[in-house]
N, CA, C and O atoms as a DFTB+ gen file, in Angstrom:
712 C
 N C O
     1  1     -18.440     -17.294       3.216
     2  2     -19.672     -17.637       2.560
     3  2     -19.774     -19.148       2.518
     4  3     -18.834     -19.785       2.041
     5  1     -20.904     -19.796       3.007
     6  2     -21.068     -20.904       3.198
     7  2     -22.538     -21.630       2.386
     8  3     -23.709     -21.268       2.494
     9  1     -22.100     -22.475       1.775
    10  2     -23.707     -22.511       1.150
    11  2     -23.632     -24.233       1.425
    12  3     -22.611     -24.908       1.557
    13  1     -25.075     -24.695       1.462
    14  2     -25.025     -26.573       2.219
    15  2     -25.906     -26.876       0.480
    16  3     -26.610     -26.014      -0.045
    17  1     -25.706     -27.904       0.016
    18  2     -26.502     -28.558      -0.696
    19  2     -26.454     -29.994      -0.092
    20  3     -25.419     -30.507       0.333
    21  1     -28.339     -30.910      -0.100
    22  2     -27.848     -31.825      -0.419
    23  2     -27.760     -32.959      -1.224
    24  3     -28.327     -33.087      -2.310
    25  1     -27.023     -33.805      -0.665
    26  2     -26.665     -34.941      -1.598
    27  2     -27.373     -36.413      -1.667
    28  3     -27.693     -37.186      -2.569
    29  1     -27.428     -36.400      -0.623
    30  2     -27.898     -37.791      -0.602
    31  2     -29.154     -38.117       0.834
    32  3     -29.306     -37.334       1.771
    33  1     -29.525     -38.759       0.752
    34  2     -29.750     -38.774       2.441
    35  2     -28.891     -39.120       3.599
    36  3     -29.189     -38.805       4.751
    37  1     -27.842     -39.759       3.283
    38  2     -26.704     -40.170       4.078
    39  2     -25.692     -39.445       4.241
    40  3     -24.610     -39.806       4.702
    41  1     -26.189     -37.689       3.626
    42  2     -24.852     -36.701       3.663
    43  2     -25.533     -35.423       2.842
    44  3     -26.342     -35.277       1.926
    45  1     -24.713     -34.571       3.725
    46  2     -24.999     -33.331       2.680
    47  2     -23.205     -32.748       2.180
    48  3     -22.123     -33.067       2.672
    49  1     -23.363     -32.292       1.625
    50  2     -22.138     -30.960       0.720
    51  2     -21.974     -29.829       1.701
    52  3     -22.874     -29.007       1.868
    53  1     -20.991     -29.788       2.260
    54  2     -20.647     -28.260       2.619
    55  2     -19.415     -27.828       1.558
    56  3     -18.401     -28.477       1.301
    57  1     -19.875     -26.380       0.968
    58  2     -18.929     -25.675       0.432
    59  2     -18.865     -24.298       1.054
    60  3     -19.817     -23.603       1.406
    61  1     -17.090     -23.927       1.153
    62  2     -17.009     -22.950       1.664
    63  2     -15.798     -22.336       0.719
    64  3     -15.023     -23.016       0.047
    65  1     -15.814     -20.964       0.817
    66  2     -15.238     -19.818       0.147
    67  2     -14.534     -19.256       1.294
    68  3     -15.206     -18.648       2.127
    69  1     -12.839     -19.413       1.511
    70  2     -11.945     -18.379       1.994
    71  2     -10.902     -17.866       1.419
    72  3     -10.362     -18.462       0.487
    73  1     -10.396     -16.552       1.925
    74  2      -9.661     -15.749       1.387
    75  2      -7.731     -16.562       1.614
    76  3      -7.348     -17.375       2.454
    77  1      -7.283     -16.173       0.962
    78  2      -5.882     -17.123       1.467
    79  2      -4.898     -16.522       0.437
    80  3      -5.059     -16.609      -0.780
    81  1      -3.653     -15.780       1.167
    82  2      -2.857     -15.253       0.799
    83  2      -2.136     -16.220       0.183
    84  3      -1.731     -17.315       0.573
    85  1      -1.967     -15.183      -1.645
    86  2      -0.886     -16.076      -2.490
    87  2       0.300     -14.416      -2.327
    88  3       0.122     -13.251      -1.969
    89  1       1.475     -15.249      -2.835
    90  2       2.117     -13.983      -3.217
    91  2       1.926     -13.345      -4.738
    92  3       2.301     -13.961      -5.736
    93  1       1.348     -12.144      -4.792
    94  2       0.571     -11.410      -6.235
    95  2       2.201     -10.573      -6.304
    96  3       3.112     -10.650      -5.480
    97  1       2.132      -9.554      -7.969
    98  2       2.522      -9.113      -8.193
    99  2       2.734      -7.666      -7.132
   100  3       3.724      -7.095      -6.674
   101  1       0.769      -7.375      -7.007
   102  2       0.742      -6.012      -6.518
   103  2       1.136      -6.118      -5.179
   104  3       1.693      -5.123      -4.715
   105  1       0.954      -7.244      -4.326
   106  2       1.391      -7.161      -2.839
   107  2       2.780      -7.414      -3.083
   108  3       3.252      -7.655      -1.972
   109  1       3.713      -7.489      -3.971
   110  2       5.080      -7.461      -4.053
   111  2       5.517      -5.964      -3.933
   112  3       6.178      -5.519      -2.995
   113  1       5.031      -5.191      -5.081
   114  2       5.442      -3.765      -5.342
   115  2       4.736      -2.974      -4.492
   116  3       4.846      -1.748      -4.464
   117  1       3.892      -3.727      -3.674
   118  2       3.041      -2.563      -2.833
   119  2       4.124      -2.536      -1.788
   120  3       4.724      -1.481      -1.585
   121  1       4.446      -3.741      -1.040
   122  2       5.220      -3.842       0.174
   123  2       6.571      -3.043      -0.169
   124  3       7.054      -2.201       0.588
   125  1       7.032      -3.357      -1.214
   126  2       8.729      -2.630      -1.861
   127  2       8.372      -0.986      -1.709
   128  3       9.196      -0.272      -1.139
   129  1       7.248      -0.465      -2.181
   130  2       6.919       1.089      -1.955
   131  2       6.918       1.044      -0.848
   132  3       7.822       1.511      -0.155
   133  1       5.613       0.307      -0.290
   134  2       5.698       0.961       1.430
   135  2       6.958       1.207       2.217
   136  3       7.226       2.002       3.118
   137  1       7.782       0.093       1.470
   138  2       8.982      -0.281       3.032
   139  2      10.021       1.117       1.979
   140  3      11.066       1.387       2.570
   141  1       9.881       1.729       0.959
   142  2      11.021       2.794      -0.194
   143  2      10.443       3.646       0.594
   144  3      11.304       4.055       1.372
   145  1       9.085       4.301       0.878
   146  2       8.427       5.469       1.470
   147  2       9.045       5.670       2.868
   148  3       9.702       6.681       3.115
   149  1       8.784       4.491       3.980
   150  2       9.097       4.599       5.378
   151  2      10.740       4.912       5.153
   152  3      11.279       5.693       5.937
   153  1      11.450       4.355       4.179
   154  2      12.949       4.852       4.189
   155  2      13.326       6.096       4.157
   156  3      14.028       6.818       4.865
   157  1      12.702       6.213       3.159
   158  2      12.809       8.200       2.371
   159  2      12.605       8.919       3.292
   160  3      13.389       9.865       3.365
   161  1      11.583       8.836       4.318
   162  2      11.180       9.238       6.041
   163  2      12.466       9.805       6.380
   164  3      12.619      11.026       6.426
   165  1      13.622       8.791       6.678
   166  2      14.876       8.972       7.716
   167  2      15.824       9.224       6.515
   168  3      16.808       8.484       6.492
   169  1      15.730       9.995       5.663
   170  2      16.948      10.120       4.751
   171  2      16.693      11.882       4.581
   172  3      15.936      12.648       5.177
   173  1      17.842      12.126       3.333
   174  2      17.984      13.381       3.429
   175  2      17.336      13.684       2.055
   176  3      17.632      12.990       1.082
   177  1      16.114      15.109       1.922
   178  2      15.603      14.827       0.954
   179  2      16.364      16.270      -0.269
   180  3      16.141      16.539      -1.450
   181  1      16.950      16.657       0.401
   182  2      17.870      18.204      -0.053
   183  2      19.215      18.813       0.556
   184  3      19.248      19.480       1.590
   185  1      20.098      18.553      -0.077
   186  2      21.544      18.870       0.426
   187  2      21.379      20.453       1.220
   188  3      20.552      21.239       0.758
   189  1      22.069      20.776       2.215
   190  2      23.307      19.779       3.065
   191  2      22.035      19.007       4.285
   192  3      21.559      19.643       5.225
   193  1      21.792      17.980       4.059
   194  2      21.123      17.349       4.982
   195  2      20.050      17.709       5.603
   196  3      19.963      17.517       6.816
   197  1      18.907      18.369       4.803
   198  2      17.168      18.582       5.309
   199  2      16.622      17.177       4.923
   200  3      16.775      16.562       3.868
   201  1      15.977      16.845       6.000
   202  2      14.830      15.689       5.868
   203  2      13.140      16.189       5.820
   204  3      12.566      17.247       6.078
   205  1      12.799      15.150       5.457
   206  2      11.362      15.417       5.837
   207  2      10.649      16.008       6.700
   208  3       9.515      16.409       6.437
   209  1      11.277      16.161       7.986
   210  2      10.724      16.493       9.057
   211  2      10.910      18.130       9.530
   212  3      10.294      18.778      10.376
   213  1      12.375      18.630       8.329
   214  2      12.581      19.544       8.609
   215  2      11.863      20.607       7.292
   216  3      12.019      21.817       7.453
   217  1      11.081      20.121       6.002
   218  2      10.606      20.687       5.202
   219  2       8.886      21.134       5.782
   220  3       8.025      20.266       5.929
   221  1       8.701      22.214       5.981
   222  2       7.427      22.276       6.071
   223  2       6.457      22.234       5.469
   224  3       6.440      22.824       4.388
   225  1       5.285      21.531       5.921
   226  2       4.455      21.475       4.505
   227  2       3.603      22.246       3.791
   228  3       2.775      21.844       2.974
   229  1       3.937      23.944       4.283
   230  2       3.434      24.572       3.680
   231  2       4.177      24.812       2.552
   232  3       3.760      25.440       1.578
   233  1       5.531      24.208       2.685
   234  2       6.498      24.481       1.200
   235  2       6.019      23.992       0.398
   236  3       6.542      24.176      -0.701
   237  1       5.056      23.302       0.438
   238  2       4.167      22.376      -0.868
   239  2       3.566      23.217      -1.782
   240  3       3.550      23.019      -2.996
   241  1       2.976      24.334      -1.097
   242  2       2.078      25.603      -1.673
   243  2       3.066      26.266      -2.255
   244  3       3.291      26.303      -3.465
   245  1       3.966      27.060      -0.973
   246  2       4.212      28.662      -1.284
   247  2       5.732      27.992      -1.037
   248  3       5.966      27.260      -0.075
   249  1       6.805      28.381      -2.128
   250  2       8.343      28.531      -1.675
   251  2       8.990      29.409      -0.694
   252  3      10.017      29.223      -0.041
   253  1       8.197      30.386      -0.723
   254  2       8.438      31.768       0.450
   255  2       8.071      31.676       2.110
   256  3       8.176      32.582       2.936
   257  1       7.586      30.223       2.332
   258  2       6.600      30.617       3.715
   259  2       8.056      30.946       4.793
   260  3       9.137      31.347       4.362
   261  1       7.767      30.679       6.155
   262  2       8.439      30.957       6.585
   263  2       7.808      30.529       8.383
   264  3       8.103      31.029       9.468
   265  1       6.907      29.464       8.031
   266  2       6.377      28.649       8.664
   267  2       7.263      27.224       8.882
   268  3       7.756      26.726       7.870
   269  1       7.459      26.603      10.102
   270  2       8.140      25.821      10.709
   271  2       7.673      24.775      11.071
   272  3       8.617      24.033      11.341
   273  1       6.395      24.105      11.292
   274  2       5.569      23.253      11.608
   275  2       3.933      23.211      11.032
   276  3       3.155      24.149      10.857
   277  1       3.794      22.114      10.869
   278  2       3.986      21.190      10.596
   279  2       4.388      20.625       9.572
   280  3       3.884      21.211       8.614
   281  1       5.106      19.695       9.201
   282  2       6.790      18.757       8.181
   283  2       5.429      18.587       7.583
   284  3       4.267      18.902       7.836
   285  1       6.472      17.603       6.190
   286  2       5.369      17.150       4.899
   287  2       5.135      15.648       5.603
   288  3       4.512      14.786       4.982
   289  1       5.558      15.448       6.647
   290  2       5.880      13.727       6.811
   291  2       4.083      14.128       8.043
   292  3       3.748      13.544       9.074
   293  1       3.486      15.097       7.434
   294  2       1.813      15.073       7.705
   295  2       1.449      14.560       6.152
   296  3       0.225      14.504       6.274
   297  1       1.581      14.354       5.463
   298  2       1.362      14.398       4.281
   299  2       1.852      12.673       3.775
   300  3       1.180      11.745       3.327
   301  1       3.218      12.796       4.074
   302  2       4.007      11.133       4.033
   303  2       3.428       9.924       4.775
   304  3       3.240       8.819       4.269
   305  1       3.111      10.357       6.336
   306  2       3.111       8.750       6.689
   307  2       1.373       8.382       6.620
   308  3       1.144       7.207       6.908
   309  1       0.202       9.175       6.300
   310  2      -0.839       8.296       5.815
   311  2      -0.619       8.182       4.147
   312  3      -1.549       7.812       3.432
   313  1       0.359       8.443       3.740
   314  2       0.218       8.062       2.272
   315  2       0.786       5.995       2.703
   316  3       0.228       4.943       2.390
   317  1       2.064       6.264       3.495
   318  2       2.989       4.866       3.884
   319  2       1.822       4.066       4.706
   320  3       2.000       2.905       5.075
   321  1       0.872       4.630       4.907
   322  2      -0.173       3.977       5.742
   323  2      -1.029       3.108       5.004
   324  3      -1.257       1.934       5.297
   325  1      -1.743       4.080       3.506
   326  2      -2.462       3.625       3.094
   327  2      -1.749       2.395       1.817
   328  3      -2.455       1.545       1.274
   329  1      -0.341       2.554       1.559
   330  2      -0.083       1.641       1.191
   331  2       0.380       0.607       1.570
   332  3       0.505      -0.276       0.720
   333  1       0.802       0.328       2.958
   334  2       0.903      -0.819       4.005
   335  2      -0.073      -1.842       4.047
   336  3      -0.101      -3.066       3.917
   337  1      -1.392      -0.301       4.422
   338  2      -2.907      -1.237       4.458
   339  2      -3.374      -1.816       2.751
   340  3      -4.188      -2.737       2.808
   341  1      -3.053      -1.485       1.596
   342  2      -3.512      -1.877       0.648
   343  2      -2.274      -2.871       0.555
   344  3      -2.673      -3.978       0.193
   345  1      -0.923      -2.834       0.760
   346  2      -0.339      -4.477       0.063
   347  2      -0.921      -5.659       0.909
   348  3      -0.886      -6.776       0.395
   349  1      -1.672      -5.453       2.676
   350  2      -1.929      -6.448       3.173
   351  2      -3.157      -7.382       3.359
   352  3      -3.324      -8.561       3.670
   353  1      -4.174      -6.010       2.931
   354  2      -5.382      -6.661       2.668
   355  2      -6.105      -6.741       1.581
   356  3      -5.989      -5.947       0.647
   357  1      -7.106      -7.935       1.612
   358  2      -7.530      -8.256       0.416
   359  2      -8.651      -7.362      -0.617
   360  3      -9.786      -6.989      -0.319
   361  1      -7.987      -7.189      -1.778
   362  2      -8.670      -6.563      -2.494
   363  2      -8.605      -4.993      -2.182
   364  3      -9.468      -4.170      -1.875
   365  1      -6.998      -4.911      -2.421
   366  2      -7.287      -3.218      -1.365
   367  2      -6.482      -2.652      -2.567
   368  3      -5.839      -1.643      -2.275
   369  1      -6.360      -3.114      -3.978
   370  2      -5.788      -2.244      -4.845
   371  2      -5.778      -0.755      -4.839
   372  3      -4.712      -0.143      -4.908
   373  1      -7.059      -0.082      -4.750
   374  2      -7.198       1.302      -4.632
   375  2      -6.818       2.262      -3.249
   376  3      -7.225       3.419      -3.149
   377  1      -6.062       1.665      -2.313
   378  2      -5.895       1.818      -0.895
   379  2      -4.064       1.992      -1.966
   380  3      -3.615       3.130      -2.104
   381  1      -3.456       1.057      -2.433
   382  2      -2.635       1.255      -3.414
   383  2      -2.186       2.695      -3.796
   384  3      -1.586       3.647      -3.297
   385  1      -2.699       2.397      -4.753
   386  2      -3.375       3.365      -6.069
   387  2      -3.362       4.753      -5.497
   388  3      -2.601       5.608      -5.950
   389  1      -4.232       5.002      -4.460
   390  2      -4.063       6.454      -3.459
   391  2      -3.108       6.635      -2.933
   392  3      -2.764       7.816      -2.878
   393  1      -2.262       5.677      -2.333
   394  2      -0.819       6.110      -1.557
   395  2       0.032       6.596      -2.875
   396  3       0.368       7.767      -3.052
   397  1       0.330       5.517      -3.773
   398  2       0.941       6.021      -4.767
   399  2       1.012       7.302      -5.733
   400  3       1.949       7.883      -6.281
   401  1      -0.301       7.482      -5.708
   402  2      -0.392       9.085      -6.246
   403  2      -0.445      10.298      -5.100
   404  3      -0.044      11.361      -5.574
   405  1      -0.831      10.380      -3.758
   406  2      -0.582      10.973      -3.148
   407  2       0.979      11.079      -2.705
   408  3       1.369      12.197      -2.369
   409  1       1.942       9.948      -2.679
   410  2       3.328      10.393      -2.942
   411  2       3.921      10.838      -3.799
   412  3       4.884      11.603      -3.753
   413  1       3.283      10.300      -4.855
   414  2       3.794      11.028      -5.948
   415  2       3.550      13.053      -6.307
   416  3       4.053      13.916      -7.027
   417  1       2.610      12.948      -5.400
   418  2       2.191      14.690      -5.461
   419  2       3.099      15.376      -4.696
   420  3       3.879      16.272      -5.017
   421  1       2.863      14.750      -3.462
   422  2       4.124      14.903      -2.640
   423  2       5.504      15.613      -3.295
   424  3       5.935      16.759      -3.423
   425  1       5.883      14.424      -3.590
   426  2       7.226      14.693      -4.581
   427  2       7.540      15.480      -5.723
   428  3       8.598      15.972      -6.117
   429  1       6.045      15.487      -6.290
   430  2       6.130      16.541      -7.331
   431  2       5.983      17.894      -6.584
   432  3       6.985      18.418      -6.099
   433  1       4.939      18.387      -6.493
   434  2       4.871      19.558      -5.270
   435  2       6.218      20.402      -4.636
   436  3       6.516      21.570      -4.885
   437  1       7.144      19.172      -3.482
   438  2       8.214      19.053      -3.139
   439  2       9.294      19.811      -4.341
   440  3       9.785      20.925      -4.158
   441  1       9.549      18.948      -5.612
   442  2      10.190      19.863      -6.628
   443  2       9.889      20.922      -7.644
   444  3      10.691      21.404      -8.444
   445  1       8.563      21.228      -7.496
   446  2       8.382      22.543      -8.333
   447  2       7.953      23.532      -7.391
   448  3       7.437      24.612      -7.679
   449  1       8.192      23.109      -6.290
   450  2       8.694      24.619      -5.406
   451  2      10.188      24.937      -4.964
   452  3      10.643      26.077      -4.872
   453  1      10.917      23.706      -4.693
   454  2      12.102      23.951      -4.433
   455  2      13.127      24.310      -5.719
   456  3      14.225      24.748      -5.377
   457  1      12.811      24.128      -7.581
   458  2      13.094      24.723      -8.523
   459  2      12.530      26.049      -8.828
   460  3      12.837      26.716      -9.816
   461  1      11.450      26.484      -7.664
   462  2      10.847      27.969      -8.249
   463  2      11.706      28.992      -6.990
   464  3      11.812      30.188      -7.261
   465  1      12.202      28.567      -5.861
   466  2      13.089      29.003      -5.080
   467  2      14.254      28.823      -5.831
   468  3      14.981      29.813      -5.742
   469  1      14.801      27.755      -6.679
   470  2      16.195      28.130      -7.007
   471  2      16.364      29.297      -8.243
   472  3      17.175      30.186      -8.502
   473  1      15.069      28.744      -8.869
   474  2      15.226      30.239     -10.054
   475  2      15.874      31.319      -9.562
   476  3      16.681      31.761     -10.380
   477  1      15.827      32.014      -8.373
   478  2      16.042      32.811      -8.175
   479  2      17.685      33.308      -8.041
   480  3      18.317      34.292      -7.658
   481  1      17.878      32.260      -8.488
   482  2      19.911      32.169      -8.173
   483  2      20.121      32.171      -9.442
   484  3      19.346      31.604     -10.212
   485  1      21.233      32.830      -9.856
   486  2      21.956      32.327     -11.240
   487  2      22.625      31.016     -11.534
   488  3      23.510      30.905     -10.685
   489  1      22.632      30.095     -12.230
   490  2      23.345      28.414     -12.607
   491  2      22.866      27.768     -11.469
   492  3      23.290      26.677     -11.086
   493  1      22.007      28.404     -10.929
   494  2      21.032      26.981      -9.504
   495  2      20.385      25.872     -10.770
   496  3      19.532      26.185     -11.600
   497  1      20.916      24.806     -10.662
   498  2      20.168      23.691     -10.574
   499  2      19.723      22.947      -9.869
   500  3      20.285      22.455      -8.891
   501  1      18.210      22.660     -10.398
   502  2      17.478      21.669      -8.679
   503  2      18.005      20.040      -8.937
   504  3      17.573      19.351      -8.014
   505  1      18.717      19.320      -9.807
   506  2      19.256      18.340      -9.403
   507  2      20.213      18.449      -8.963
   508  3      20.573      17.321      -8.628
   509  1      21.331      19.538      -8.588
   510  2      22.218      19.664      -7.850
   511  2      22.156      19.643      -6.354
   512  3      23.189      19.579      -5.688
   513  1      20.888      19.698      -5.777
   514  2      20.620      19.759      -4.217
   515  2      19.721      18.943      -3.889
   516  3      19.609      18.734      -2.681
   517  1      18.874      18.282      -4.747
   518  2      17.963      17.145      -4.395
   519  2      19.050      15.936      -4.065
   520  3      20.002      15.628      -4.783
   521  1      18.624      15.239      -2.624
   522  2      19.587      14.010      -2.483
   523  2      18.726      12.502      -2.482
   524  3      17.674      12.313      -3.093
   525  1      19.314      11.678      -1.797
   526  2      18.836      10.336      -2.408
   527  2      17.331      10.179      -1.779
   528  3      16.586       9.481      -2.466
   529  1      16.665      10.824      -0.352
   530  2      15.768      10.060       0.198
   531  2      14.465      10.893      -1.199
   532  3      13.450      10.406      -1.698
   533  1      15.101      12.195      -1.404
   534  2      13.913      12.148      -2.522
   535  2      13.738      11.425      -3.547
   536  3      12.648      11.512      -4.113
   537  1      14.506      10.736      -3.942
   538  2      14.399       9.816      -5.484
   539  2      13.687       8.711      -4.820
   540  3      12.659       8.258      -5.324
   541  1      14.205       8.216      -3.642
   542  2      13.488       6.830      -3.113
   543  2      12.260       7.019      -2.934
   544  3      11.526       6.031      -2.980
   545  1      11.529       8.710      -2.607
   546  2      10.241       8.624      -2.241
   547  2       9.597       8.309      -3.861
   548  3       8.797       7.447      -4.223
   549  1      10.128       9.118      -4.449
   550  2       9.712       8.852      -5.663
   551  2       9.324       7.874      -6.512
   552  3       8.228       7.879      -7.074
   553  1      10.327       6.851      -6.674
   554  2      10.322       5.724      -6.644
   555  2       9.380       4.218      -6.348
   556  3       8.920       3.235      -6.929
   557  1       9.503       4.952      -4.828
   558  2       8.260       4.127      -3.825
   559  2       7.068       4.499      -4.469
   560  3       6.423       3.573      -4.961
   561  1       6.594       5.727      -4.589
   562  2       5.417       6.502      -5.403
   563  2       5.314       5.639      -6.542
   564  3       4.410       4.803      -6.545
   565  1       6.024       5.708      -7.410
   566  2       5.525       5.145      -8.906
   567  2       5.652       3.764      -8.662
   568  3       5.773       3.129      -9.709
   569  1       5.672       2.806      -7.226
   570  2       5.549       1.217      -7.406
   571  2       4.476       1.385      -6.654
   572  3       3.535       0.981      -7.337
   573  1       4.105       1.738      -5.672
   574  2       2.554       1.979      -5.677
   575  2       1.464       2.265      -6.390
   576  3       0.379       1.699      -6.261
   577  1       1.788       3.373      -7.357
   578  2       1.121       3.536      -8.007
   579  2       0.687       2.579      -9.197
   580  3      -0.368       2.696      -9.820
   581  1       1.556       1.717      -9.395
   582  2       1.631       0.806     -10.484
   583  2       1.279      -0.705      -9.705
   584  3       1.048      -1.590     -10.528
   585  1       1.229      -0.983      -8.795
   586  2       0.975      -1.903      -7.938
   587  2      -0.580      -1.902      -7.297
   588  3      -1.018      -2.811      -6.591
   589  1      -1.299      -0.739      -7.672
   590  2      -2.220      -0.556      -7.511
   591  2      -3.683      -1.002      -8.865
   592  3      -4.907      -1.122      -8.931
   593  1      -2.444      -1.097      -9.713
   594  2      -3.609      -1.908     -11.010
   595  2      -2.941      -3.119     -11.184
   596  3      -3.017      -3.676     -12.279
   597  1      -2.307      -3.604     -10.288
   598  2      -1.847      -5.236     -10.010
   599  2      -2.910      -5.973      -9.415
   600  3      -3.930      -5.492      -8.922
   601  1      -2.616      -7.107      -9.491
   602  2      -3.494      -8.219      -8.364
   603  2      -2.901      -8.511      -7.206
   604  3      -1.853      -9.156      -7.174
   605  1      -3.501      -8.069      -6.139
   606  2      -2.955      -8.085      -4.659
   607  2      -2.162      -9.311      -4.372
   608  3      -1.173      -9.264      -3.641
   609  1      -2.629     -10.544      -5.005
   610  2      -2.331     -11.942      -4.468
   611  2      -3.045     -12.391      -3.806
   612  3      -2.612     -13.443      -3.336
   613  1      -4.761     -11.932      -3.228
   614  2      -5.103     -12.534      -2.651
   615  2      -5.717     -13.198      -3.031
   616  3      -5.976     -12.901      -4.198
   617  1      -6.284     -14.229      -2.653
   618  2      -7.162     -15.384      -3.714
   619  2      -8.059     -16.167      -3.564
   620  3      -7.492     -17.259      -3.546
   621  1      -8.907     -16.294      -3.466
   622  2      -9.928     -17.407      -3.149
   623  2     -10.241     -18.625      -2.985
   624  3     -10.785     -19.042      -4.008
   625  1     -10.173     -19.291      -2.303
   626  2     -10.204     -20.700      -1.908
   627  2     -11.534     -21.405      -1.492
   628  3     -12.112     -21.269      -0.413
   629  1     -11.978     -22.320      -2.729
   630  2     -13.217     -23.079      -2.115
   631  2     -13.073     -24.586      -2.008
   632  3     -12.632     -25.484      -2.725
   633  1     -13.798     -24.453      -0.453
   634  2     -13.392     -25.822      -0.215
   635  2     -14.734     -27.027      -0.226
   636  3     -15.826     -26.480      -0.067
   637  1     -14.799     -28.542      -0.388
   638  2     -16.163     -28.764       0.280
   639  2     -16.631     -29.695       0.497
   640  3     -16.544     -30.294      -0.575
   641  1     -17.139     -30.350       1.207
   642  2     -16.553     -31.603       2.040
   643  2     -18.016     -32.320       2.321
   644  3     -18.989     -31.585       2.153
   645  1     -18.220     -33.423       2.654
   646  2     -19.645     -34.435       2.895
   647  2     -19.781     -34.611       4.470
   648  3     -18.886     -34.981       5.230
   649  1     -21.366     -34.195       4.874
   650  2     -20.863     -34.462       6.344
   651  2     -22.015     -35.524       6.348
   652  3     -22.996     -35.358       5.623
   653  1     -21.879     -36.749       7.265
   654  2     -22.620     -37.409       7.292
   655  2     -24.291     -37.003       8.565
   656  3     -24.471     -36.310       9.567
   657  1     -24.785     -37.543       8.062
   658  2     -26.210     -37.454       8.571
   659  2     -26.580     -38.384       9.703
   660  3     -26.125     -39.474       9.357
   661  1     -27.209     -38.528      10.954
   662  2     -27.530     -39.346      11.909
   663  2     -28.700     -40.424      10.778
   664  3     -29.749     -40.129      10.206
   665  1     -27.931     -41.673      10.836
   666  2     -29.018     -42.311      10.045
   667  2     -29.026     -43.460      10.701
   668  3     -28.854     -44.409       9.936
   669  1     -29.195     -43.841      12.133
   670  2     -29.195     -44.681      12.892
   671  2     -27.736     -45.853      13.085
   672  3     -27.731     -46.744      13.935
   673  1     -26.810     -45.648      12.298
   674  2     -25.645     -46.777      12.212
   675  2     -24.512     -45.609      13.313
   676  3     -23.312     -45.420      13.112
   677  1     -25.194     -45.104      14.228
   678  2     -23.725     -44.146      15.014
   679  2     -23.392     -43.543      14.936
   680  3     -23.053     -42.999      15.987
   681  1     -23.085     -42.921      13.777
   682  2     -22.550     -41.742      13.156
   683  2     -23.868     -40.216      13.560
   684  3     -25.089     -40.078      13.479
   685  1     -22.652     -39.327      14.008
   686  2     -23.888     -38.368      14.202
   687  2     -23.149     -37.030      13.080
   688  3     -22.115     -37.092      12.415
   689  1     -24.085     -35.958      13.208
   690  2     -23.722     -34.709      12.323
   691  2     -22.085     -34.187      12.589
   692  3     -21.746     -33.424      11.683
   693  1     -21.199     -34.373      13.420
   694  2     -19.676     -34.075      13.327
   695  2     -18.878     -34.771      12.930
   696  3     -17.718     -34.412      12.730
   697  1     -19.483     -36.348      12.653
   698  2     -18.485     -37.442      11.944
   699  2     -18.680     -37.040      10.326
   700  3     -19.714     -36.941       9.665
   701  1     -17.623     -36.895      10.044
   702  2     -17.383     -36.653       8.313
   703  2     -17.322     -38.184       7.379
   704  3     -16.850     -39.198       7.893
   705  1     -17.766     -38.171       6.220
   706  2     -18.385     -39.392       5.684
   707  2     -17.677     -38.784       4.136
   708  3     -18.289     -37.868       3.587
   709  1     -16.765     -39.164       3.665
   710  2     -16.528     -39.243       2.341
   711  2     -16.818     -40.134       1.216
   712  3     -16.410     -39.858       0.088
């Protein structure tokens, strides 16, 4: 956004408005989720060693399916997407805000089906078989989500400067005149 006033006859005002990355709170915790989410990806999210890729995402619904394709990591990497794209661009808190709660469903989802499958065992506990990449998704989830009513860091910068005017002494409209 550019707006000219002028000043004098020997010059006008240019002011200009650009965007210019500071480091914010929310593009801190946004980037720390994104990069906790893409981890949780390659880790194990349920003992003895199921990942993401091997949970299907109809286990989200039904504990019983018995369906094989397609993984929850349909579900995971536009959540890691949309919080990539919200820690990098400006004013993208709610790009945030959505990754973070869509992982977080994820994860919830993820454990109140895999505790409604263990019911079915006697002394099954579901923190006994949940392993680390699920806590990290988790994790990542609630700094997104909370990074999403942060301030991105991005910030506004106005700048604005005198340009001189052709007023017969040489100077033409690209020579700057302070």
């Amino acid at each position: 956004m550019a707006s000219t006033r002028e000043v004098s006859p020997a010059g006008r005002r240019v002011e200009r408005d650009t965007w210019a990355p500071t480091l914010g709170p929310g593009m801190v915790l946004g980037a720390i989720g994104t990069i906790g989410l893409v981890v949780s990806m390659f880790m194990s999210w349920r003992t003895p060693g199921v990942h993401p890729g091997d949970i299907p995402f109809a286990f989200l619904f039904d504990d019983g399916t018995t369906a094989r394709d397609p993984s929850i990591l349909l579900a995971l990497i536009p959540m890691a997407i949309l919080l990539g794209v919200g820690t990098i661009m400006p004013r993208a808190g709610a790009a945030r805000l959505v990754g973070g709660l869509g992982t977080i469903a994820v994860v919830a989802l993820f454990l109140i089906q895999l505790n409604s499958q263990l019911d079915r065992f006697p002394n099954a506990n579901v923190g006994d078989v949940l392993d680390t990449g699920f806590y990290v998704a988790a994790i990542a989830g609630l700094l997104g989500l909370v990074s999403g009513f942060m301030p991105s860091g991005w910030g506004r910068r106005r700048s604005s400067r005198t340009e001189a005017l052709e007023d017969g002494r040489g100077l033409g409209p690209d020579h700057t005149r302070v």
